[in-house]
N, C-alpha and C positions, 0 to 999 in steps of 0.2 A: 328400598335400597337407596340411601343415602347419597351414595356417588354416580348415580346414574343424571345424565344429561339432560333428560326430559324430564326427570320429575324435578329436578332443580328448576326447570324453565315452568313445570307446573306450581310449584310451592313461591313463583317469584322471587329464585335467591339469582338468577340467570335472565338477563332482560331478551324478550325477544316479541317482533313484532305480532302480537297475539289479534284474531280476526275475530275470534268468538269461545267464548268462554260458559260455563255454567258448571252444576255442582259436581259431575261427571267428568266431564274432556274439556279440554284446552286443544285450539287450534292455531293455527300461527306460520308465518311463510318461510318456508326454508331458506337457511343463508347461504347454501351451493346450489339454488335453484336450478333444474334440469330441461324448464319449459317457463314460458313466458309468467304464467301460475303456477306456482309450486306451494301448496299449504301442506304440512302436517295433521294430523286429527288425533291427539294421543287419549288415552282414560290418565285423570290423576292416579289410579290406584297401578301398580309396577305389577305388570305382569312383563318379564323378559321374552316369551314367544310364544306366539300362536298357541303351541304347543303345550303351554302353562296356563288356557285356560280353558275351563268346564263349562258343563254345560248350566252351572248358577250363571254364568256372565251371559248366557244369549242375550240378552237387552240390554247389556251394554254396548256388547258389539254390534246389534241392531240399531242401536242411539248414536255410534259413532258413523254410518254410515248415513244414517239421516242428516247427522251435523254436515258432514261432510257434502251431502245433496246441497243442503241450504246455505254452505260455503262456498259451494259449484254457483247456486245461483247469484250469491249474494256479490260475484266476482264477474256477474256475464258470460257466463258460459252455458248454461245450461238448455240454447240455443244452441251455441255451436259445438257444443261437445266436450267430453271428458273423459278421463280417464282416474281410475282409482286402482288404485297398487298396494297389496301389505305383503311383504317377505318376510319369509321366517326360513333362519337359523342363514348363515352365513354364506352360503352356495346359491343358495335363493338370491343374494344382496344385501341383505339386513346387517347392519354395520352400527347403529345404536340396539342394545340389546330391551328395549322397554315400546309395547308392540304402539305400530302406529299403520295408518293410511295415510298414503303419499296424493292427495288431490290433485292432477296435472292436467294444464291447460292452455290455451293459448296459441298452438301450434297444430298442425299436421302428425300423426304418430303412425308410426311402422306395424306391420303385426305381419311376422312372431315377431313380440322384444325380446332383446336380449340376443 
């Protein structure tokens, strides 16, 4: 998908502060950050929701959660704590349609969110 936001920011046509990269995902800190750490953890490849992917992606989605641990740590949190968030389809939150994990940190968090 061509006009999607995140894969602009993955193919570097969209600068964004990217934290860790390889041949799979790109990660990078959100620019309406919601907590002191906010990263992103997207896959280069456009899958628009949860919902659009099989089960050939289990290791990606497992490599995205890993990047996302070693983004946790590589930021100092992984003492004090994190949280990880993916929404899917609109009601949920998800408001760029190309799937990601939201890495948030920094702060005290509620439960239930939302």
């Amino acid at each position: 998908m061509a006009e999607c936001i995140f894969c602009k920011i993955a193919r570097k046509e969209i600068p964004a502060k990217i934290v860790y990269e390889d041949r799979q995902v790109v990660a990078f800190d959100d620019i309406n950050a919601q907590a002191p750490v906010h990263t992103l953890v997207i896959p280069k490849s456009h899958f628009a929701t949860f919902n659009d992917v099989g089960a050939e992606e289990e290791a990606l989605l497992g490599h995205m959660m890993l990047v996302a641990t070693r983004v946790a740590r590589d930021k100092g949190l992984h003492d004090k704590g994190y949280r990880l968030v993916a929404n899917c389809l609109e009601s949920a939150g998800q408001s760029v349609f190309h799937i990601h994990l939201h890495l948030l940190g920094g702060r005290r968090f509620a439960w239930p969110p939302g």
